[in-house]
N, C-alpha and C positions, 0 to 999 in steps of 0.2 A: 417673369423675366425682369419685369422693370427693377421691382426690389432689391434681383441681384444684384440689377448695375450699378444700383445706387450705394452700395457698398463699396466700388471700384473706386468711388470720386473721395476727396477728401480725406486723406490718409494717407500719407509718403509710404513706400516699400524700402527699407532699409536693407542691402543684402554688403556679402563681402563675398571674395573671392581669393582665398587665403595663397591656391596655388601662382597666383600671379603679383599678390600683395597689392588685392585693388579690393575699394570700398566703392559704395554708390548707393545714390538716392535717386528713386521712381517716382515722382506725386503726377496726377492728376486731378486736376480741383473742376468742380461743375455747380452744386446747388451754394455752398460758400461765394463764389467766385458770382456768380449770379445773385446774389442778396446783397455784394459789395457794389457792384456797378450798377443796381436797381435806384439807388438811391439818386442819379444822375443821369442825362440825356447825352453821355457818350457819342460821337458821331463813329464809325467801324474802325479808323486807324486809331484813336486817344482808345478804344475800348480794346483793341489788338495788344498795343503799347502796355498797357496798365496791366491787363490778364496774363503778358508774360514776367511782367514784374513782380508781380505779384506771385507767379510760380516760384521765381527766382529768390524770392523773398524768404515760401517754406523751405527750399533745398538749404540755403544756407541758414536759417534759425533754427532747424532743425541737428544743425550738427552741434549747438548748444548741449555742453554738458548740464550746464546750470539749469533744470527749468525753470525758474524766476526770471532768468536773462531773459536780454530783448537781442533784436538784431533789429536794426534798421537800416533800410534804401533809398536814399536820396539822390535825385540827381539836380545837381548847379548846373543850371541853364546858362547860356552864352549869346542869346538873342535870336536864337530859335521861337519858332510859334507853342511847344510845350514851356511852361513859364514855372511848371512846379511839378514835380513827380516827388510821392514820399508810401512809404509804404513802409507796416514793422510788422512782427514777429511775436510774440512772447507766449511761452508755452502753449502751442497749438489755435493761439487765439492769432488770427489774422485782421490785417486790415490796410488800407490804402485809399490814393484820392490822387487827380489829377486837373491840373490849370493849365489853360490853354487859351490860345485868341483863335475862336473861330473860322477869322475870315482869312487868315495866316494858313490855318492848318489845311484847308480845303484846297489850297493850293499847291500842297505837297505830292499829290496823288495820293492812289491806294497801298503803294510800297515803299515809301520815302526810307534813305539812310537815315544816320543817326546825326549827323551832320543836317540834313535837312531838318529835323524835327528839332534838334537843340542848340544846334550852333557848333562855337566853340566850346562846349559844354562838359562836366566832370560828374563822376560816379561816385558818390561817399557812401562806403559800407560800416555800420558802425556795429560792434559788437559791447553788449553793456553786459558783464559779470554782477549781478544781484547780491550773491552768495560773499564774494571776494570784493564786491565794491570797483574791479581792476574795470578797463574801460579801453579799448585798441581802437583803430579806425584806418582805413584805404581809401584812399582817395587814387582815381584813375581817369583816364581823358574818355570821353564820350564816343569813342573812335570805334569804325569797325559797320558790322553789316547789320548785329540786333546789340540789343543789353548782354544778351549771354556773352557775348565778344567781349564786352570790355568788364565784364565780370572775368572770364577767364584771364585778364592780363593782370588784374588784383592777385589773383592766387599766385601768377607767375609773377610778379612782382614783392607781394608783401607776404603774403605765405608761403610762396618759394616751394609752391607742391603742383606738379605736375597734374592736368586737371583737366577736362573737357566738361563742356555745358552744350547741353541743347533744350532749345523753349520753341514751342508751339504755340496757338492759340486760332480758334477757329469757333464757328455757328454750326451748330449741331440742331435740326429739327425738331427734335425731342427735349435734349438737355440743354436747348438754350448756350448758353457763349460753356464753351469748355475748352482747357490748355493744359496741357502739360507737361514736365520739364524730364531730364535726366543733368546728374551732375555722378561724375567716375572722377574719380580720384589716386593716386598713388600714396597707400601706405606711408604717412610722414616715416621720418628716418629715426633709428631710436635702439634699434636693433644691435647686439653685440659685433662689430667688425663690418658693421654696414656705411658705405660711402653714402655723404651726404647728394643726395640724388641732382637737387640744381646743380653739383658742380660737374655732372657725367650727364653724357648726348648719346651711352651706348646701352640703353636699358630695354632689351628687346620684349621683357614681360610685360612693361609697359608700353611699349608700343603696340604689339599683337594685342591688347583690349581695349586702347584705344582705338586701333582700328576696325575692331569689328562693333565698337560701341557707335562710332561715326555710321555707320549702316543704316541706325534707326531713324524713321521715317515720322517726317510729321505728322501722318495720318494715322500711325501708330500711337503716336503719344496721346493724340486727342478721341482716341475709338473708344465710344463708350463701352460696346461688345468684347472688349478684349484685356483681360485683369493685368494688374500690374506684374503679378508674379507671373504670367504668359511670356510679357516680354522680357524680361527680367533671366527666363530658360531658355528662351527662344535665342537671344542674343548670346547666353553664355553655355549654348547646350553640351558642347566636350568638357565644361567645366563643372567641380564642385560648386556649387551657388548656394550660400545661405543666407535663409532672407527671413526678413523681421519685421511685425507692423511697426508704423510711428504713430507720433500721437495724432488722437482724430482731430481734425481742423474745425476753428466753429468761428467767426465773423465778430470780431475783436476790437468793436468801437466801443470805447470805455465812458463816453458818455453821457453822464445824467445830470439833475439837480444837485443831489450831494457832491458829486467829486466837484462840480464844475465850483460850488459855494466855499467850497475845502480849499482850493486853490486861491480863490477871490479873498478870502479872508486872510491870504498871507500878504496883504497888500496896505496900508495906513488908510484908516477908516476914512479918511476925507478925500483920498483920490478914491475910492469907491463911492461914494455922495457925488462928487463928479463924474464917474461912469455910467452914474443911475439915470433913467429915461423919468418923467415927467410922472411915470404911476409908481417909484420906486423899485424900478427892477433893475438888475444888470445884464444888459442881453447877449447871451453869448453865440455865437454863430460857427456850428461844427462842421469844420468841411467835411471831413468823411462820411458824417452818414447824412448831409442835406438836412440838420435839422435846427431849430431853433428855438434854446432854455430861456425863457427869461427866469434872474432869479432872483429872488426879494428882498432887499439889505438885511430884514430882519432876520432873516433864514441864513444868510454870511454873518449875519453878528455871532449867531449861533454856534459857527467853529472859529470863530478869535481866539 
């Protein structure tokens, strides 16, 4: 049985719903998501906060036509006790990291808004084109009850596409921290004699899967016994639903000696002689996976 489940995790469901002109994305992440936050002593609200970020992360990098593009999640803190949230995307490879002041955060309780946690705080969603080199970005206020909140005001605001988000995240006996998202969408507009959608409030096909997509339960998203395509029927069972894997998800810190020596050697060889510690190394310190390169001037000479 385990075997199964562990197919369910780590793999967005892509479906559409032609009769309604609604798309959507299903992920739920568990052994990824749990190898990202290993690397840290997370306290349960920074590891709640991150794990739906990090949901929120695949739903939207995933609609990436480019797979070389990235998508990146930033949030600009406002003097809040989270001091750094960043998280990206690029072709299935995931990854994220979270800062914070301790003695701040434990004060917030166990269900803090987003106000409490960031302040006056902003959302920058950034999408990078690889292929096109093109590069867009949203920026949005930190407002609202989760991330997903003020992620859907980005769509209503800069993509101007009608859009529902819901994130989960919870402790699972078995599978350790597991969360997972739903992101429904309305068909961008494009179609011959079709009114541009933000500028109409009477679109009842839209409403009607909004509202039976608003149904689903957080215990739902994060059940490891229950496939994404269950929910995915369950919610849309009078409907045609056709659904599609995404790509599999795999823990996406890039890394090592070389890239880190690669990057160091685009630097004038004498500010790296001044970055060097005492044995000739440059030390570099990666937040995301907790680890720590030193690396050898002579090994950066090497890509000059």
């Amino acid at each position: 049985m385990s075997e199964i489940i562990e197919t369910w995790f780590d793999q967005p469901l892509v479906f559409t719903i032609a009769a309604r002109h609604v798309r959507g994305r299903l992920v739920r992440l568990g052994p990824v998501l749990n190898t990202i936050i290993a690397a840290h002593n997370y306290p349960p609200v920074a590891e709640k906060l991150l794990a739906e970020a990090l949901v929120l992360t695949v739903l939207l990098g995933s609609t990436l036509k480019d797979e070389s593009g990235q998508l990146t999640l930033q949030a600009q803190t406002g003097g809040g006790p989270i001091e750094l949230l960043v998280c990206d995307y690029r072709g299935g490879e995931l990854r994220g990291y979270l800062k914070f002041d301790a003695e701040r955060l434990a004060e917030v309780g166990s269900d803090p808004t987003l106000f409490a946690l960031f302040g006056e705080g902003f959302l920058a969603i950034t999408f990078d084109q690889a292929t096109s080199g093109e590069r867009y970005q949203g920026i949005v206020p930190l407002e609202g009850t989760s991330i997903g909140t003020a992620a859907e005001h980005y769509f209503e605001q800069s993509e101007q596409i009608p859009s529902l988000l819901k994130l989960a995240a919870r402790h699972d006996a078995e599978a350790g921290c597991v969360a997972g998202g739903l992101l429904l969408q309305h068909l961008p507009e494009g179609e011959v004699d079709r009114d541009r959608l933000h500028l109409r409030h009477d679109y009842p096909q839209w409403d009607h899967a909004r509202t039976i997509a608003a149904t689903l339960k957080d215990e739902e998203l994060t059940d490891p016994a229950t496939s994404l395509e269950t929910l995915a029927w369950r919610l849309f069972h009078e409907e045609e639903v056709r659904v599609a894997p995404g790509v599999t998800l795999s823990r996406g810190c890039r890394c090592s000696n070389d890239y880190f020596a690669g990057v160091l050697a685009q630097f004038p060889e004498a500010e790296r002689q001044d970055m060097a510690d005492d044995a000739g190394n440059v030390v570099v310190d990666c937040a995301f996976c907790s680890r720590i390169f030193p690396i050898p001037l002579e090994e950066i000479a090497t890509h000059s």
